[in-house]
C-alpha positions in Angstrom: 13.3 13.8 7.4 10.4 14.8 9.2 8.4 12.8 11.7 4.9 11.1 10.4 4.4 9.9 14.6 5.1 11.5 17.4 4.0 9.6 20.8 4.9 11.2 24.3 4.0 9.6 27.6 0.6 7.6 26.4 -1.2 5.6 28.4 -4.4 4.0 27.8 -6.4 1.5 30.9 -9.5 -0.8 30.3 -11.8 -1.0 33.2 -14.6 -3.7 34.0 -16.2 -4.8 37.1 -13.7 -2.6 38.6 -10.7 -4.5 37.4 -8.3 -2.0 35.8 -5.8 -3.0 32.8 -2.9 -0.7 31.9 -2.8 -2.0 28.0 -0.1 1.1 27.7 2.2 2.5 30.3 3.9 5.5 29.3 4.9 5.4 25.5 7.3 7.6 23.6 7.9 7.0 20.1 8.9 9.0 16.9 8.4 7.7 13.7 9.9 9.2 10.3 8.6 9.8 7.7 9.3 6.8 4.6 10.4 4.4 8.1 9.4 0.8 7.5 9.2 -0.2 11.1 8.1 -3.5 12.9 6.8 -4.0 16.4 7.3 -7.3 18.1 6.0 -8.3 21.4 4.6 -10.9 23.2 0.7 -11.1 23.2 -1.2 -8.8 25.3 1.9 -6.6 25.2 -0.6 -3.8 23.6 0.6 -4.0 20.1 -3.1 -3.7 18.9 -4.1 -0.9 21.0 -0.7 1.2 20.0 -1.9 0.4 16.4 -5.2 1.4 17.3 -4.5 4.9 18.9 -2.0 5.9 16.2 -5.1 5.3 13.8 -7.1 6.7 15.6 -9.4 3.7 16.3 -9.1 4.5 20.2 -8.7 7.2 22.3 -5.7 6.8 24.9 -5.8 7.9 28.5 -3.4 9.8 28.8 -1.1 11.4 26.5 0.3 13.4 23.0 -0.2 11.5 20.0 0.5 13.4 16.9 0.0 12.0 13.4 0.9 13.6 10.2 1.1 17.2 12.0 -2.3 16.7 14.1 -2.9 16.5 17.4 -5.5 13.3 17.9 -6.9 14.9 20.9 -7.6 18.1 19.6 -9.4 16.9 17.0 -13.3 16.1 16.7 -14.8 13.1 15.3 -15.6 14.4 12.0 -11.5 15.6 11.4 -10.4 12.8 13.4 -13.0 10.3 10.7 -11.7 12.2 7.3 -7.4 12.2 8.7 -7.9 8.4 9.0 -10.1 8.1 5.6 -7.1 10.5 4.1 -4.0 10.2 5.7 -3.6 6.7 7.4 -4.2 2.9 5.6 -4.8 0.2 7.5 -4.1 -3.5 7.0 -5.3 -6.2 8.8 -4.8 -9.4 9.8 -8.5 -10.6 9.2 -8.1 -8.6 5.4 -11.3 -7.1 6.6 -12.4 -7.1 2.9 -16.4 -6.7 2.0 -17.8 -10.0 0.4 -20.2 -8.6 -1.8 -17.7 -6.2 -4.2 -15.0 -7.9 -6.2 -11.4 -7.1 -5.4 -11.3 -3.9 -7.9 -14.3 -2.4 -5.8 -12.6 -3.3 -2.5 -9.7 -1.8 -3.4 -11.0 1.1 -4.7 -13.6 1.7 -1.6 -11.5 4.3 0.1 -11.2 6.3 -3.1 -15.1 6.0 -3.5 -15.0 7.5 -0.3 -13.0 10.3 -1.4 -15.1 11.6 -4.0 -12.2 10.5 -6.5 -13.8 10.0 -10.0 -15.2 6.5 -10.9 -12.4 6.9 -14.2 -9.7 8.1 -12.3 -10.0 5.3 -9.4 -10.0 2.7 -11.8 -7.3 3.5 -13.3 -5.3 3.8 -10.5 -6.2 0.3 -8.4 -5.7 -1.4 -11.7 -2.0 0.3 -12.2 -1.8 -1.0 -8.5 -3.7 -4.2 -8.7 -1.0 -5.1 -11.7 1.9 -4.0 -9.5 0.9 -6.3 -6.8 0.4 -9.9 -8.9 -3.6 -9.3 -9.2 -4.2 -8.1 -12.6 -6.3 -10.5 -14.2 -8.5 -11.0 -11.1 -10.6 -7.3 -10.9 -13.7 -8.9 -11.2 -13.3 -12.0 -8.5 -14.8 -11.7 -4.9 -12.8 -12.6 -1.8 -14.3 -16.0 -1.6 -12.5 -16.8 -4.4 -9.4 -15.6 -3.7 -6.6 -17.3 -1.8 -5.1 -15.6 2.2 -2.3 -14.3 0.2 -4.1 -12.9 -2.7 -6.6 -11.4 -0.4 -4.1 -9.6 2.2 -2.7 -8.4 -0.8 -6.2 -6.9 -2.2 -6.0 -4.9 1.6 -2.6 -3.6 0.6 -3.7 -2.3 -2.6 -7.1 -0.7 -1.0 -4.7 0.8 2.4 -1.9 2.4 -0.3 -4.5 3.6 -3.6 -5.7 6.7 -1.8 -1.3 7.5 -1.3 -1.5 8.0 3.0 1.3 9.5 4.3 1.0 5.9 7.1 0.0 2.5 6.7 -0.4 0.5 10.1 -0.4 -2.9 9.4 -1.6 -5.4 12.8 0.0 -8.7 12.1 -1.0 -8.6 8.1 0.8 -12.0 7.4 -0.8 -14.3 10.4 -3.2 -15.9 8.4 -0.5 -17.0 5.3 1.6 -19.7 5.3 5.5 -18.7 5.6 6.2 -18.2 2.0 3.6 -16.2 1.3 4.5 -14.0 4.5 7.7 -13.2 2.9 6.3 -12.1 -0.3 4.0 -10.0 1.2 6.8 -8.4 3.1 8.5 -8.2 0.0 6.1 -6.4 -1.4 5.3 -4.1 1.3 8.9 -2.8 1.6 8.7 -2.2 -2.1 6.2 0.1 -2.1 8.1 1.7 0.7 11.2 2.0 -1.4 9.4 3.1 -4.7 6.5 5.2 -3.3 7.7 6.7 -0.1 5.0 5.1 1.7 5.7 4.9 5.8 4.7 1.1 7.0 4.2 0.6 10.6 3.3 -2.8 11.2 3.3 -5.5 14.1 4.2 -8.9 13.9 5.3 -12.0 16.2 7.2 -14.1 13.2 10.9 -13.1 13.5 11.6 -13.5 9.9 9.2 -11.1 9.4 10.8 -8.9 11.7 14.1 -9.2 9.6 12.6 -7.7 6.5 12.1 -4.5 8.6 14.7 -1.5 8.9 13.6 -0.6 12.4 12.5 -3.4 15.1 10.5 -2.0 18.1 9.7 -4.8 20.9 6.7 -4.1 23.8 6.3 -5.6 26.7 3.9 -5.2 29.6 2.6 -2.1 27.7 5.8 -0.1 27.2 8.8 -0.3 24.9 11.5 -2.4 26.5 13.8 -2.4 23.4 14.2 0.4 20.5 16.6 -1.1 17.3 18.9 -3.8 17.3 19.3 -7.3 15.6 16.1 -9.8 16.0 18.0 -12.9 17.4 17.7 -13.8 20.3 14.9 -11.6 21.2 11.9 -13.2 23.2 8.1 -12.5 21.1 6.3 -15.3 22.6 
């Protein structure tokens, strides 16, 4: 198995009005390829901003950070742009969906992006659309959908153009519990069936059970790598 993340000694500070905030201090983290990972910690922790580097959303201070075979560093905005359009899916916990297309053309955005063929994109986010409980409702906009039906609409648009990641930041905050779990549900099942490598955070510890790998941060660095989910302090 070969590693999709490789993290060595990252750091990243905020500054303003000369006040200096160490969000990360001094990260090392593999992950493997087809993992289905959760990070737990409490907020302010630097969850986000992890998230954020690995997707290369943010640039760290200091630090290797390696996804899919590529140095972040090394590369310029242009690679840096077409990795993260390529390689990485994101979900968020906001959905982050565009009002004005209906949930076939959100989902199929990234594809658009791609150059992929109007046929050919279609084809696949309905195949996908189907898989994840939305077939039926190509041609609704996200007003009309429900938070569950929505975060699932981001799922489908973060796994149709096949990323070798998907970083998720808290994807099931904003859904009742139920809901949560299905979502989790189907996430690992896309893990399972397509290979797909989900690296997501989260502060709801049944959440955290779903996942094969439980990483916890605190104060910007990881205090705890593995290991069962009771007991553990996410608050």
């Amino acid at each position: 198995m070969s590693s999709i993340v490789n993290i060595q000694g990252l750091t990243k500070d905020y500054g303003q009005n000369g006040v200096v905030t160490h969000a990360l201090r001094g990260v090392d983290l593999t992950i493997e390829s087809g993992e289905f990972t959760a990070m737990a910690g409490p907020s302010g922790s630097g969850k986000s901003t992890l998230l954020n580097i690995i997707g290369g959303l943010d640039r760290p201070t200091t630090g290797r950070v390696e996804v899919n075979g590529q140095e972040l560093n090394r590369l310029s905005s242009t690679k840096l742009s077409r990795l993260r359009r390529d390689r990485i899916g994101f979900i968020f916990q906001s959905y982050n969906l565009i009002p004005v297309l209906t949930v076939l053309e959100n989902a199929e955005y990234v594809l658009m992006l791609q150059g992929v063929s109007a046929a050919q994109r279609r084809e696949r986010v309905r195949d996908l659309l189907k898989e994840v409980g939305l077939e039926g409702m190509e041609d609704r906009f996200p007003r009309e959908l429900s938070g569950g039906q929505q975060q699932r609409v981001a799922i489908t648009r973060a796994i149709a153009p096949e990323p070798a990641l998907v970083l998720a930041d808290e994807p099931t905050a904003n859904v009742d519990s139920k809901t949560a779990i299905a979502l989790l549900d189907l996430m690992r099942q896309l893990n399972e069936e397509k290979g797909v490598t989900f690296f997501f955070s989260t502060h709801d510890p049944n959440v955290m059970k779903q996942a094969r790998r439980l990483v916890l941060l605190r104060d910007g660095r990881i205090s705890r790598d593995g290991g069962m989910v009771e007991g553990l302090d996410t608050e």
